[in-house]
C-alpha positions as CSV (number, residue, x, y, z in Angstrom):
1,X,0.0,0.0,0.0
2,X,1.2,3.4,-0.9
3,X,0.0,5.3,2.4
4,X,2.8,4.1,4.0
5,X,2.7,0.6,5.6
6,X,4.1,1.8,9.5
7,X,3.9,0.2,12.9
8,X,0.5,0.9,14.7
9,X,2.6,2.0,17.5
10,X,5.6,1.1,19.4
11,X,7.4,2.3,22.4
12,X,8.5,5.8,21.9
13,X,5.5,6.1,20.8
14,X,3.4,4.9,23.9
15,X,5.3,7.1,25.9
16,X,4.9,9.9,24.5
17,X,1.0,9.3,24.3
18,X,0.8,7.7,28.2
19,X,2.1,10.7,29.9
20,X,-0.5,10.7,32.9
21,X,1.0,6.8,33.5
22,X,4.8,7.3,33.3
23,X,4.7,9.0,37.1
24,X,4.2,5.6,38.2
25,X,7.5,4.4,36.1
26,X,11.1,4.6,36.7
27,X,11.7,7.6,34.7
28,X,15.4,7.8,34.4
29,X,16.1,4.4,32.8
30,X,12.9,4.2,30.3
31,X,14.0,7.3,29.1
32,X,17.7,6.5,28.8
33,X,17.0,3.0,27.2
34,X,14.1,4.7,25.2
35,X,17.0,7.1,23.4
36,X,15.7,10.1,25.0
37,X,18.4,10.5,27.4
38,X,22.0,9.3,26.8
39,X,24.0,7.2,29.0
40,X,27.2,9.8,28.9
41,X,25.4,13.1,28.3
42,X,28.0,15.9,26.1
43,X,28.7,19.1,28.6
44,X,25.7,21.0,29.0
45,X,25.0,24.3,27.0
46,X,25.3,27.3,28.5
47,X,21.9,28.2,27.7
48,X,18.9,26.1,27.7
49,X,16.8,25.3,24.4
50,X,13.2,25.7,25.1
51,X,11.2,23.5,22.7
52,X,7.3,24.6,22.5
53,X,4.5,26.4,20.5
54,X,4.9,30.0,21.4
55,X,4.3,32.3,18.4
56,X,8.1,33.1,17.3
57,X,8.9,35.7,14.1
58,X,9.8,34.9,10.8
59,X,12.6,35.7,9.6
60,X,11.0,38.7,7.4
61,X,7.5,39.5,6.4
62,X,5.0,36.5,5.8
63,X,2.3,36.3,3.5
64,X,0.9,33.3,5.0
65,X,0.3,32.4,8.7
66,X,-1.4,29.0,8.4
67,X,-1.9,26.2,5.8
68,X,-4.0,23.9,4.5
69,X,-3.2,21.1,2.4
70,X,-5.4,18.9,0.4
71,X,-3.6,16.0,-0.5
72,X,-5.3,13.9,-2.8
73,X,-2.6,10.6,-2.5
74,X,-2.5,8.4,-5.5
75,X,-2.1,11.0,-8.2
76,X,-5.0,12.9,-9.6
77,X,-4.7,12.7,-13.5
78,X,-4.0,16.5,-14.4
79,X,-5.0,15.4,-18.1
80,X,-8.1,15.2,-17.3
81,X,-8.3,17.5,-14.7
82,X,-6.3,20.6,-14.8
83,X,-4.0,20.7,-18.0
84,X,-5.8,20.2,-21.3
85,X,-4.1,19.0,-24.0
86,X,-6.0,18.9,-27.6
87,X,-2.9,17.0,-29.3
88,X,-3.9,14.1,-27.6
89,X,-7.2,14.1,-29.7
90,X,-5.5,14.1,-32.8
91,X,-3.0,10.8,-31.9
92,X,-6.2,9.2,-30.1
93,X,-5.3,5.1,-30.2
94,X,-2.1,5.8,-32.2
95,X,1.4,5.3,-30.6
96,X,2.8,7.8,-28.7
97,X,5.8,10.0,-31.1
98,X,7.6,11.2,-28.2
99,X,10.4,10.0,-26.4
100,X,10.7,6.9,-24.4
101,X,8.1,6.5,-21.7
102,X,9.1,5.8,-18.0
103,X,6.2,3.5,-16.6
104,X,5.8,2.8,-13.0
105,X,3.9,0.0,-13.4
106,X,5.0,-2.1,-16.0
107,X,1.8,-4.8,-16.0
108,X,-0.4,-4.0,-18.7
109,X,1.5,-0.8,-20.2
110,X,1.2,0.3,-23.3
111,X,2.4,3.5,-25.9
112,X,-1.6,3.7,-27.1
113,X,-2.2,7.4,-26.5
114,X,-5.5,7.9,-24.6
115,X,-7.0,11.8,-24.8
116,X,-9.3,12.9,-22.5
117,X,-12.9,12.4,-22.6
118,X,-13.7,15.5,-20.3
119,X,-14.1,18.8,-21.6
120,X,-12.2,21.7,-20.6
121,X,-13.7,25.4,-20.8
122,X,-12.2,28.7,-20.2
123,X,-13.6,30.3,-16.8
124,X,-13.0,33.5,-14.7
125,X,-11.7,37.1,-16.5
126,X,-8.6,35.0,-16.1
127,X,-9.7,32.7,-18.5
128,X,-7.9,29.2,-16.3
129,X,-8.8,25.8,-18.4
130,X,-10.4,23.6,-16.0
131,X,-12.4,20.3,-16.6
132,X,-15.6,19.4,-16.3
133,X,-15.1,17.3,-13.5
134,X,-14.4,20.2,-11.3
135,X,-17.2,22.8,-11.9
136,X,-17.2,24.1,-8.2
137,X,-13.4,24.8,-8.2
138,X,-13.6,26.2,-11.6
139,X,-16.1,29.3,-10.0
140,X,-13.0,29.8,-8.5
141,X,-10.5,30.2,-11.3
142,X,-9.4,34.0,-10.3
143,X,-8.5,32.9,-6.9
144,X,-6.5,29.6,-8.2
145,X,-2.8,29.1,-9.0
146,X,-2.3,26.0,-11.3
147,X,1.2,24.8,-11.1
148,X,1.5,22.8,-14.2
149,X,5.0,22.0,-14.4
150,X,5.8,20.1,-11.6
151,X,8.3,17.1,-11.4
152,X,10.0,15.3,-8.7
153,X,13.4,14.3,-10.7
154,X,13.3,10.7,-11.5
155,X,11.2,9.6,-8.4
156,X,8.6,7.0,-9.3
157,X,6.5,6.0,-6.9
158,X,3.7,6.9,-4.4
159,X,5.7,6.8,-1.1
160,X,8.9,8.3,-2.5
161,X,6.6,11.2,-4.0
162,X,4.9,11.8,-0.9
163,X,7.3,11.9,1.4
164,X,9.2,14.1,-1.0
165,X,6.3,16.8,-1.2
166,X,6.2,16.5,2.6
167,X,9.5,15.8,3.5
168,X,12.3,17.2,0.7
169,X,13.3,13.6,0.8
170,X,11.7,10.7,-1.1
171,X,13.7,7.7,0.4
172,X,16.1,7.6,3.2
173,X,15.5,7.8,7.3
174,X,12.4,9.6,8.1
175,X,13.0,13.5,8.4
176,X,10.3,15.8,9.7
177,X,7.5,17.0,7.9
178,X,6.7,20.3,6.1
179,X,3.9,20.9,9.1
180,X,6.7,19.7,12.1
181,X,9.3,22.7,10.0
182,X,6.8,25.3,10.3
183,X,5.5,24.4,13.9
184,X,9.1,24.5,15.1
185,X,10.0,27.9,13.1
186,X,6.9,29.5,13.9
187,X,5.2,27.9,16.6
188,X,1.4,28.2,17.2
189,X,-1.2,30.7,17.7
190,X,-2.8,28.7,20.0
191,X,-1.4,27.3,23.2
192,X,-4.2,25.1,23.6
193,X,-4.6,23.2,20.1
194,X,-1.8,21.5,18.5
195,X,0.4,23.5,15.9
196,X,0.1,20.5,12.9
197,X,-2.6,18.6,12.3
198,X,-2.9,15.5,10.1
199,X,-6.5,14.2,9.1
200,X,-6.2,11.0,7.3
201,X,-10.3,10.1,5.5
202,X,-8.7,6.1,5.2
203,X,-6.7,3.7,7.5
204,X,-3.2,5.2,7.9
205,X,-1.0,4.4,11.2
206,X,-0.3,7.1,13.9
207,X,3.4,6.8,12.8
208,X,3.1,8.0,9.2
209,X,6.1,9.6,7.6
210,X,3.9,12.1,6.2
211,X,3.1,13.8,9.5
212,X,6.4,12.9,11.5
213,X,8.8,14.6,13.4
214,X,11.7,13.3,12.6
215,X,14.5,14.5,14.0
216,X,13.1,17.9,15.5
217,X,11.4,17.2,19.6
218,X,8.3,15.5,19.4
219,X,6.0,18.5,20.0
220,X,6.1,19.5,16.6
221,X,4.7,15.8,15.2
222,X,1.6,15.9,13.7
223,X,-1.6,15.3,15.5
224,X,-3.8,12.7,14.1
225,X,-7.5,13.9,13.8
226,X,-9.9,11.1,13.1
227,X,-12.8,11.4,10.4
228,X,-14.7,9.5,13.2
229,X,-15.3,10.5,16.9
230,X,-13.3,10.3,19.1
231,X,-11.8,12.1,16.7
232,X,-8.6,12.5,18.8
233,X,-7.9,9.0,20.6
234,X,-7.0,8.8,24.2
235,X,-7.3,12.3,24.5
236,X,-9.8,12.5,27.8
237,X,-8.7,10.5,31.0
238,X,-11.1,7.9,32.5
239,X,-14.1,9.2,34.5
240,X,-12.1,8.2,37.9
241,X,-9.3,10.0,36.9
242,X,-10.9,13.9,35.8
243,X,-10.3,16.9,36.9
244,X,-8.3,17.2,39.9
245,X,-6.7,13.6,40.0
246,X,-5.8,14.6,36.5
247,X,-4.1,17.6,37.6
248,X,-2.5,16.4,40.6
249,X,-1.1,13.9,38.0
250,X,0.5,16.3,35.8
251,X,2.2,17.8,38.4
252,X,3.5,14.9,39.6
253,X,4.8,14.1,36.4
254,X,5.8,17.3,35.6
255,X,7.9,17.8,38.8
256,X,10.0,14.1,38.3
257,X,10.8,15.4,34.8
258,X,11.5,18.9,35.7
259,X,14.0,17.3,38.6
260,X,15.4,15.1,35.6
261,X,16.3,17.7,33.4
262,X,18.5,19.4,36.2
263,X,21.3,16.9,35.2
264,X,20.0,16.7,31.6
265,X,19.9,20.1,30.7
266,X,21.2,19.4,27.0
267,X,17.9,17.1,26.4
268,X,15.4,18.5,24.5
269,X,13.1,15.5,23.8
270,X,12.6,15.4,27.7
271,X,11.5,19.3,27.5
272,X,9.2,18.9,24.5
273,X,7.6,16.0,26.6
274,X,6.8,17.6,29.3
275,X,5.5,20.3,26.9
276,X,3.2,17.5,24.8
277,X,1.6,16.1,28.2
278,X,0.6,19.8,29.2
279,X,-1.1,20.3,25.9
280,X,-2.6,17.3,25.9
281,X,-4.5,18.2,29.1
282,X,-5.1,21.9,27.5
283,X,-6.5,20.6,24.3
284,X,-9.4,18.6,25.7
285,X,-11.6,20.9,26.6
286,X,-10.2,23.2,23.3
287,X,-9.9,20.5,20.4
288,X,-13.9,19.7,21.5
289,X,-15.0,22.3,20.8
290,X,-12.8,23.2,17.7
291,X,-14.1,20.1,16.2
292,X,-17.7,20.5,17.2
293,X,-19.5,21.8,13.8
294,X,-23.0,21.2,15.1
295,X,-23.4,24.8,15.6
296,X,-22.6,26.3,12.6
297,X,-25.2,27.8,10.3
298,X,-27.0,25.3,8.0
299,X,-26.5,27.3,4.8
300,X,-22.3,26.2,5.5
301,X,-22.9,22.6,6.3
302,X,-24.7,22.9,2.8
303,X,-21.8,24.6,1.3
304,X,-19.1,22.2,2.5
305,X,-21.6,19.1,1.3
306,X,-22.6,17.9,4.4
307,X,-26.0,17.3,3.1
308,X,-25.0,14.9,0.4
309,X,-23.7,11.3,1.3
310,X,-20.9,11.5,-1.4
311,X,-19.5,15.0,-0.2
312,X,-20.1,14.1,3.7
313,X,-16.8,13.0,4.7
314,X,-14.7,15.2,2.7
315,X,-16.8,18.1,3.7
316,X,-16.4,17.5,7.2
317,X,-12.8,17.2,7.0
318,X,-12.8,20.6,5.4
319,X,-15.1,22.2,7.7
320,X,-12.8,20.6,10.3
321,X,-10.0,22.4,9.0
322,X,-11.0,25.9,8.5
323,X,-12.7,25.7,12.2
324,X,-8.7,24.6,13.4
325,X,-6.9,27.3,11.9
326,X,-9.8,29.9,12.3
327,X,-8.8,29.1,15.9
328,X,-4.2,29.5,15.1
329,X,-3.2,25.7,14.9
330,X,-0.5,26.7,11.7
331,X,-0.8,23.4,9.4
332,X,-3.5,21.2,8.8
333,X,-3.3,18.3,6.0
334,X,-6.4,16.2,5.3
335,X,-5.5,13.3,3.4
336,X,-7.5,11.4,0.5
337,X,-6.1,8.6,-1.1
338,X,-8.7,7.8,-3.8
339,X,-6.9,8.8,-7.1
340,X,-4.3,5.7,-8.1
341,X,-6.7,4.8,-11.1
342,X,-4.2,2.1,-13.4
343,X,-7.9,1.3,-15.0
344,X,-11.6,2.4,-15.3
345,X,-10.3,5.7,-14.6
346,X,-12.6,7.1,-17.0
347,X,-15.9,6.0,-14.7
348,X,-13.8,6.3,-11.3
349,X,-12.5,9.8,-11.9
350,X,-16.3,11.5,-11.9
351,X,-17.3,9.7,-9.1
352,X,-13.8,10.5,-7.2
353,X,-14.4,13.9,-7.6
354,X,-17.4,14.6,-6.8
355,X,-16.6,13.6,-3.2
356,X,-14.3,16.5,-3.4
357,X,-14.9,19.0,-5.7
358,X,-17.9,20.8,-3.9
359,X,-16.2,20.7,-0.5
360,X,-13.0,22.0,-1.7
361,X,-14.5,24.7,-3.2
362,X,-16.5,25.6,0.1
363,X,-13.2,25.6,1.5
364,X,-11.5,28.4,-0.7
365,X,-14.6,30.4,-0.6
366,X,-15.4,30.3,3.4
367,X,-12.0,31.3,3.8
368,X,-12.1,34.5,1.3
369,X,-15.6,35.2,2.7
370,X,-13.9,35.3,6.4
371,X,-10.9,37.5,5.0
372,X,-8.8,34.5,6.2
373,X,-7.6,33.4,1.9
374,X,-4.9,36.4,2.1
375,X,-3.3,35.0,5.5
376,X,-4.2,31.1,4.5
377,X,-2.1,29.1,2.0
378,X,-4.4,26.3,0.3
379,X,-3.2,23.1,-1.2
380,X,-4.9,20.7,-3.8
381,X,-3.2,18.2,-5.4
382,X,-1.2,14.6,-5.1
383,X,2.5,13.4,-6.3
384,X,2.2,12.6,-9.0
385,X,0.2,12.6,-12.2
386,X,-1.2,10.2,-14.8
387,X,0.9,9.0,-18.4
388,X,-1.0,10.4,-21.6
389,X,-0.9,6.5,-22.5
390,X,-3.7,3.2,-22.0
391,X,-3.0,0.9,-19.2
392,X,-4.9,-2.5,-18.9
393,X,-4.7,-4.2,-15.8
394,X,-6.4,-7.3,-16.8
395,X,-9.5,-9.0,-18.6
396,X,-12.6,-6.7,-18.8
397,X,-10.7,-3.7,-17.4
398,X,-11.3,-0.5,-19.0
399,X,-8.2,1.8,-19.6
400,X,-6.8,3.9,-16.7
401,X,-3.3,5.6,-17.0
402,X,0.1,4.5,-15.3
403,X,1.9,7.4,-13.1
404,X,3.6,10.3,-14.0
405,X,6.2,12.0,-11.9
406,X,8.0,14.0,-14.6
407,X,5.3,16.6,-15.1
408,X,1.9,17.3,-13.0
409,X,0.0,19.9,-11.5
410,X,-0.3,21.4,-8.2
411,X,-3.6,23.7,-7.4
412,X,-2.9,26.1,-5.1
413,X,-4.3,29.2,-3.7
414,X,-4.7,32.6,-1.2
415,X,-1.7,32.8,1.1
416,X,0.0,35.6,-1.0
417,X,-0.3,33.6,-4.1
418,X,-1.3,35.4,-7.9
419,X,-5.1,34.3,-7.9
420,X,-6.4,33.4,-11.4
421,X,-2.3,32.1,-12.6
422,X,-1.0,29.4,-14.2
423,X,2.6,28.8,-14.4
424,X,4.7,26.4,-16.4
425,X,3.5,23.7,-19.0
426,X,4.2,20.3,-19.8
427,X,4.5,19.2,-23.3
428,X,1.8,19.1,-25.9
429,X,1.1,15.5,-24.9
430,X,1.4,16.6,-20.7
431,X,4.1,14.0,-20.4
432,X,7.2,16.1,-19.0
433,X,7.8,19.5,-18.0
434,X,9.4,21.6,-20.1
435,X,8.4,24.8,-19.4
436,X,9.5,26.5,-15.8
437,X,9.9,23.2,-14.0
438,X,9.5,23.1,-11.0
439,X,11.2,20.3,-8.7
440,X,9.5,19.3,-5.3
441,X,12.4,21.4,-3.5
442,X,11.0,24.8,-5.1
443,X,7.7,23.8,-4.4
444,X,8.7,23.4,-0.2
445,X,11.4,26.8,-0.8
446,X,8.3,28.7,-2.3
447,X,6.0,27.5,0.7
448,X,8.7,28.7,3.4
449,X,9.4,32.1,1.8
450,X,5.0,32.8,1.9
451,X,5.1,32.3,5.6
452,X,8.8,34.7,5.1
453,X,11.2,31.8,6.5
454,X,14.8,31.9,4.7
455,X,15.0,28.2,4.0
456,X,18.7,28.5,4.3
457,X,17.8,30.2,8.2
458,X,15.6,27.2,9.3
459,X,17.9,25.2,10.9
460,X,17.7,22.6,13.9
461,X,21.2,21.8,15.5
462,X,21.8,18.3,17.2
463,X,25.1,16.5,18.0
464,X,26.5,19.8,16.4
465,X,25.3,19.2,12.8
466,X,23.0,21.9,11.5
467,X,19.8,20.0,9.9
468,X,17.8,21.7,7.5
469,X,14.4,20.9,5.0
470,X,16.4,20.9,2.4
471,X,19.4,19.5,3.7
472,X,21.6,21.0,0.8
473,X,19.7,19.8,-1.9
474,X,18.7,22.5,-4.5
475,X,15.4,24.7,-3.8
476,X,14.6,27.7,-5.8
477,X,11.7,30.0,-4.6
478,X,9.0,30.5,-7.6
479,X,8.8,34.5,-7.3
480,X,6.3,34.3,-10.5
481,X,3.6,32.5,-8.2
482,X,4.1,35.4,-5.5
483,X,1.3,38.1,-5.7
């Protein structure tokens, strides 16, 4: 499976979610045998890092205090979608003149060029090509940014691709997330809700690259928010133990690891624990009510789709979203996995987006409405795209496309983006990009500079290496994009 096939949980993991239990254990040696706390700590710095969620500057003026990213996993097919390309009608069934093809998937591959079956019309004053699958988005073309060039150099598949769009990285140990960077750059605006949230719609583990950590403390992992209640597991404490047993917990706690870190002073795991198990107690009367939609007016349960089975879930999610950062948590990502389509793609597609087209749209638009689109970066889109070729995937199959991870399209919008732009192209067939590519590295250096972060400047030091997003790959920021 693509979504990334991780552990349900294991033991760093159970201690950082038991904190109200781990008075009762012998701190010092789960800790030290846990990796949080060496056996021979290095001399102590003369100053102590503080690791939490205060609101901390950029490093120049932002354009963006808070994101939300819709990432539609499996890659949406931008042929069909958001890049029309009338060539394709022309070499319908014939075998594809360009260069050599890179498949993904070899089974069933072909060079049979497939056109697309949807039509694309011109909307807005800005006159942005969108398909017909996507009429509620395509009200929006002047607030949209199509990024239709981009590429993530020679990566194939889906969990390379998505850790690279989330990560800089697409193989390798697992590094933090865009939404752990920007939590630990910029902190939160909210001291009682978490700084990054992740909202997975299908089964994906806790411990998903996609929302980790990494390397940075462990306040600034992602929060998983169900699409189900509870919505946030094990957040409330049993009956017996609310209100002040709770508290007089904490304190407990708080006290054995505050007395810990006096000969650990160089540990910042330890800190941003302490700092998790406080927040956790903050955020449950907070994240209730954050999550709580039952009070909002009827007309926007209507506008997100909440009225409509097929838009439900999605909707919900996106309500979710906008209430979260409405209220200063920095980065929320739902996640969607629906759009690997290696066959039937031309039946799927429709019925894929129209689960998501209506709510994404409500999305955009209750944010300009609320004056919150200037301050809020949104993000549609997967990692990849889909081959301008016919794939088979066995008898009675109809013809879906293989991936494509040399030329795509990211939707983006608000957040001190151009509304109503489009910037680079693919070829007339939209297999490559040959116009203004842009490589997942400028797509994460363009993100950082709209919330006015020097991606050179956002650094984390440990064991006296200095650890970046980019970690001294290549990241150019995409000034055309910039409003």
């Amino acid at each position: 499976m693509y979504p990334g096939n991780c552990p349900e949980s294991n033991r760093r993991h159970f201690l950082s979610a038991s904190g109200f239990g781990l008075s009762g254990l012998a701190l010092a040696g789960l800790l030290q045998r846990d990796g949080v706390v060496q056996a021979a700590p290095p001399k102590p710095a003369t100053e102590p890092v503080v690791h939490d969620l205060t609101p901390k500057k950029p490093h120049k003026e932002p354009r963006a205090r808070a994101m939300i990213s819709m990432f539609m996993g499996g890659g949406p097919s931008h042929l069909d979608l958001f890049d029309p390309k009338p060539l394709l009608k022309k070499y319908e069934g014939k075998i594809y003149p360009g260069a050599e093809i890179a498949f993904d998937n070899a089974g069933g591959a072909s060079k049979q060029v497939m056109a697309s079956p949807f039509r694309f019309d011109r909307h807005g004053q800005s006159g942005l090509e969108i398909s017909e699958l996507m009429p509620h988005m395509a009200r929006l073309a002047d607030d949209l940014c199509l990024i239709r060039s981009m590429h993530l150099g020679g990566l194939r598949n889906h969990v390379a691709g998505m850790r690279a769009l989330n990560t800089a990285r697409g193989t390798g140990a697992s590094r933090p997330a865009l939404g752990s960077w920007l939590s630990y750059a910029l902190g939160s605006e909210s001291q009682n809700l978490p700084a990054f949230v992740a909202m997975p719609l299908y089964a994906n583990p806790p411990g998903s690259p996609y929302w980790s950590n990494g390397f940075l403390p462990s306040i600034y992992q992602g929060t998983v928010v169900r699409d189900r209640d509870p919505r946030i597991l094990n957040l409330d404490p049993p009956s017996a133990l609310k209100g002040k047993p709770q508290r007089e917990g904490l304190d407990l706690l708080k006290n054995l690891n505050e007395a810990h870190m006096e000969t650990h002073p160089d540990e910042p795991e330890l800190a941003a624990r302490i700092a998790n198990y406080e927040l956790a107690a903050r955020m449950q009367l907070a994240a209730s009510e954050a999550m709580d939609f039952s009070r909002e007016p009827e007309y926007v349960k209507t506008m997100y789709g909440l009225d409509r089975p097929e838009t439900r879930r999605f909707g919900e999610a996106c309500l979710v979203a906008r209430r979260l950062v409405e209220r200063g948590v920095r980065f929320v990502q739902i996640w969607h996995y629906n759009w690997d389509m290696h066959e039937n793609i031309n039946t799927v597609l429709p019925k894929t987006c129209a689960t998501v087209d209506k709510p994404s749209a409500a999305l955009i638009a209750d944010l300009k409405a609320r004056g919150m689109l200037d301050s809020t970066l949104v993000h549609w889109g997967g990692e990849m795209g889909r081959l301008p070729v016919i794939q088979y995937r066995g008898p009675g199959r109809t013809p879906g496309r293989d991936h494509n991870t040399d030329g795509f399209t990211l939707c983006m919008a608000g957040g001190g983006l151009k509304g109503g732009c489009s910037y680079g192209a693919t070829d007339d067939f939209g297999h490559k990009a040959v116009v203004d590519p842009v490589l997942h590295t400028d797509w994460l250096a363009t993100v950082s500079e709209l919330f006015g972060l020097d991606i050179d400047k956002m650094v984390y030091e440990r064991g006296g290496q200095k650890l970046s997003l980019l970690d001294g790959q290549a990241g150019r920021v995409v000034r055309d994009v910039i409003a």
